[in-house]
N, C-alpha and C positions, 0 to 999 in steps of 0.2 A: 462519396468518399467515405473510408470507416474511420470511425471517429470514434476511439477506446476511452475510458474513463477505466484508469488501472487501480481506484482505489475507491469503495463507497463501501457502507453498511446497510445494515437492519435491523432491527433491533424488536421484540416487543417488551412494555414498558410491562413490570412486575417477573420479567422474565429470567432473572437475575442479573441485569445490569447495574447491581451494586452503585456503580461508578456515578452514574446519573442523579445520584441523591448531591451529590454538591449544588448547593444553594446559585452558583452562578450558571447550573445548566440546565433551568429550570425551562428555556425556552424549547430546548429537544427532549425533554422528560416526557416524550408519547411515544406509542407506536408506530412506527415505519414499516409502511406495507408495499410491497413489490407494485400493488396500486399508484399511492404515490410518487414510486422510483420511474414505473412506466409514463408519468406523469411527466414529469422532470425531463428524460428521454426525448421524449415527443417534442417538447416544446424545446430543446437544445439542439436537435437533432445530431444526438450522440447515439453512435448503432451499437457499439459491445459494450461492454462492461466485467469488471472482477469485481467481485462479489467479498469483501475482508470480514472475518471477523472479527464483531467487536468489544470484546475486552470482558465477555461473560466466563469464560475459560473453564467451560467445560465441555466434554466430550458430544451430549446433545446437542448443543448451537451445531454444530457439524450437518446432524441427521435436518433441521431446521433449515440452512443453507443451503444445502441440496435437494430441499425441493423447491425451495424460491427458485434457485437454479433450473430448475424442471419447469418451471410454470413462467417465467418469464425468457422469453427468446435472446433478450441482448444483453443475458448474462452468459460469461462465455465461460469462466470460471471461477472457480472458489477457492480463496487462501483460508483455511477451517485453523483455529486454535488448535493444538500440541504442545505438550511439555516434550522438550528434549532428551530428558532424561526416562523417559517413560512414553513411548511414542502409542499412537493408538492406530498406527496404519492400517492392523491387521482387520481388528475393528470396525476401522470407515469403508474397508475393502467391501465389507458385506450391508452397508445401506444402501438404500435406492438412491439415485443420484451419484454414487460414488465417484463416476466417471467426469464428474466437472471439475475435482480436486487438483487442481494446481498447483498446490501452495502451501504451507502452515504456516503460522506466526504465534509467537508466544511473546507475554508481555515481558519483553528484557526491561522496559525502562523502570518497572517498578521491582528491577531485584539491585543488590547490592554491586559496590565493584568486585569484581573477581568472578561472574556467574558467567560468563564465555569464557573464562579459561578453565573451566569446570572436567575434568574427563569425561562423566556423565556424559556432558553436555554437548560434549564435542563427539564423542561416538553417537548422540544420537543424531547429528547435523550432517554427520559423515552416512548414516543411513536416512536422511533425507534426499540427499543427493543421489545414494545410490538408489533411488526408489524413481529418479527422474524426477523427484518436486523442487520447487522452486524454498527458499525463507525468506522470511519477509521479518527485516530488522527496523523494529519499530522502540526506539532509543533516542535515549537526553542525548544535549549537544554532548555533556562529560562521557559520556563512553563512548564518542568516534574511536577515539586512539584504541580501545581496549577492542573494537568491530573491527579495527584495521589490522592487531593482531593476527585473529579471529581467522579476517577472510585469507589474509596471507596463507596462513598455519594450514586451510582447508583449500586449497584451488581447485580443488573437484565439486565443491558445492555451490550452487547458484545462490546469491543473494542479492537482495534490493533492500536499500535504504528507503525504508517512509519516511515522507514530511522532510527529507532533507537533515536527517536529525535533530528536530525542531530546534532550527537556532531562534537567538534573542534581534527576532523583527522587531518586537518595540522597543528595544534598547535603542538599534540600530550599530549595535557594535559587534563585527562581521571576526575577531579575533578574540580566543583564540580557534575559533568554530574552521574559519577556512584550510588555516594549516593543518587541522585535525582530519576534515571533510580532506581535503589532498590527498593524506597519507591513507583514506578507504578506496579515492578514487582510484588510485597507481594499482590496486588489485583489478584485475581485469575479470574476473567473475565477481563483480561488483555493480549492479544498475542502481539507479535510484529516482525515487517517485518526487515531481513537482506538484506536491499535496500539503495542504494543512498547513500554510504559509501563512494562511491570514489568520488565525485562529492564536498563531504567535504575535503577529502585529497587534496593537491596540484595536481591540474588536469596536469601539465608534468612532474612532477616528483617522484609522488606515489609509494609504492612497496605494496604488500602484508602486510609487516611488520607492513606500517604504520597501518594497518586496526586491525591486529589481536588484541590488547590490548581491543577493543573495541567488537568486534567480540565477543572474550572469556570471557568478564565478560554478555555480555547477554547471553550467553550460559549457565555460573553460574548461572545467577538471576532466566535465566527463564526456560531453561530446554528444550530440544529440543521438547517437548510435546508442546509448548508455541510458539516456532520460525518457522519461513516460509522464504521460499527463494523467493528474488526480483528483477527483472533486473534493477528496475526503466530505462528501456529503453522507449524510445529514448533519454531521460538527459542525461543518463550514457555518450553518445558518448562525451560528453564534456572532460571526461577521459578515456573511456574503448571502445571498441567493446562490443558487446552485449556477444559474445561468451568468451571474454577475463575479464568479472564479475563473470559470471559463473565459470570458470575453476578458477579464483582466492578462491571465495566460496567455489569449491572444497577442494581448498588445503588446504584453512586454516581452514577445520573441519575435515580433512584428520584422526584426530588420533578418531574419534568419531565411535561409535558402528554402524553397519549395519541400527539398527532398529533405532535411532537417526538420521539418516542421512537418511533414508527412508522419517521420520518427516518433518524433513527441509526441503528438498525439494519435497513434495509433499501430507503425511500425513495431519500434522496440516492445511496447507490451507484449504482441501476439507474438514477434520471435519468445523473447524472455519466457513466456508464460507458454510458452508452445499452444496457440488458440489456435483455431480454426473458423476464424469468423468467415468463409466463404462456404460452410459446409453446416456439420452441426454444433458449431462454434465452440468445441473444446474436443484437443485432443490430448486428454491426460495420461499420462503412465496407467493409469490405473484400470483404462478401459478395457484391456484385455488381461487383468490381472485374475 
């Protein structure tokens, strides 16, 4: 059966991952080699994968990601970093690898309020879409409403929520997150990633439990036609093994239908992401560009 993980990284460490100098992610501050990822794979028996990237936000990670993509089979495609305002399609059009691009993301959660209602920003979202790529909305719980705007205002563009908008798991207080989380779900060019859940909960003392409330109302809003399964690995290890996300995601959709759970994890990504995991496991816009 194919089994997609719609969300993981790579990373090399002095690579400009900035980000990783915070003292409390001192456990993931190395290198992540398509070695390890193949590693992980194996022993999960997970067959595809997308490939994100993470949070070095420049135009190289792209050229980077695309041969990881090359060189490992159960990546089927890659979400590459883009500024909206400044797109570099033309650009990734001509590296090798080109053809696994699915995707771009850019880091909205560290820009101000008001950066999706941006013109810039939104002609360039509107030429993501027209280009056939997917975005990938990786944002605090406070800017659902301002992504809900967003995707309304754009219905021609694909997007997916990561991480579910990282709500507050170790709070455990699911408002005002759910009504927000609604008013993205009612946009029907709207998916969203069951990723990076634990990583919000208390990373030593998490259970299942705490996740489910959260879990279960995306599964209401959106419909397992809508949701995709995510390791966000290599983060996750901050709380989980990679194989101990998984098996958690199992259980707690444990009570859902065959053909639901097919969805999750593995369906909707390869519609959404237009994959090709029965072939050469991506079929990007970009292949015949």
């Amino acid at each position: 059966m194919t089994v997609v993980d719609a969300h993981h990284h790579l990373w090399q460490l002095g690579g400009g991952y900035d980000w990783l100098d915070e003292p409390a992610l001192a456990p993931i501050r190395r290198t992540f080699t398509p070695d390890d990822l193949r590693a992980e794979l194996d022993a999960a028996g997970v067959t595809h994968t997308v490939l994100v990237e993470g949070g070095r936000c420049d135009e190289g990670e792209a050229a980077l990601l695309f041969r990881h993509a090359a060189a490992v089979p159960q990546i089927a495609g890659v979400v590459a970093w883009a500024d909206p305002a400044d797109l570099p399609l033309g650009r990734y059009r001509r590296l090798p690898g080109a053809e696994y691009l699915v995707g771009v993301r850019a880091q909205v959660q560290a820009e101000p309020a008001g950066y999706l209602d941006r013109a810039d920003v939104r002609a360039g979202l509107l030429a993501v879409g027209a280009a056939g790529l997917a975005f990938d909305l990786v944002v605090r719980a406070d800017q659902l409403g301002e992504c809900a705007r967003l995707a309304a205002d754009l219905p021609s563009v694909r997007f997916v929520l990561d991480h579910l908008g990282k709500p507050p798991v170790a709070s455990g207080r699911s408002q005002p997150w759910r009504d927000d989380l609604a008013r993205l779900a009612a946009c029907p060019n709207v998916s969203a990633k069951l990723s990076g859940l634990v990583t919000e909960a208390d990373w030593r003392t998490w259970t299942a439990a705490d996740l489910r409330p959260f879990v279960l109302a995306a599964l209401d809003l959106f419909g397992a036609e809508r949701l995709m399964f995510g390791s966000d690995w290599p983060v996750c290890l901050l709380a989980a093994s990679y194989q101990g996300v998984l098996d958690t995601m199992r259980d707690l959709l444990g009570d859902v239908g065959d053909a639901d759970r097919a969805a999750i994890f593995g369906g909707t990504a390869v519609a959404f992401y237009q994959l090709d995991p029965g072939g050469t496991g991506v079929s990007s816009p970009l292949r015949n560009a």
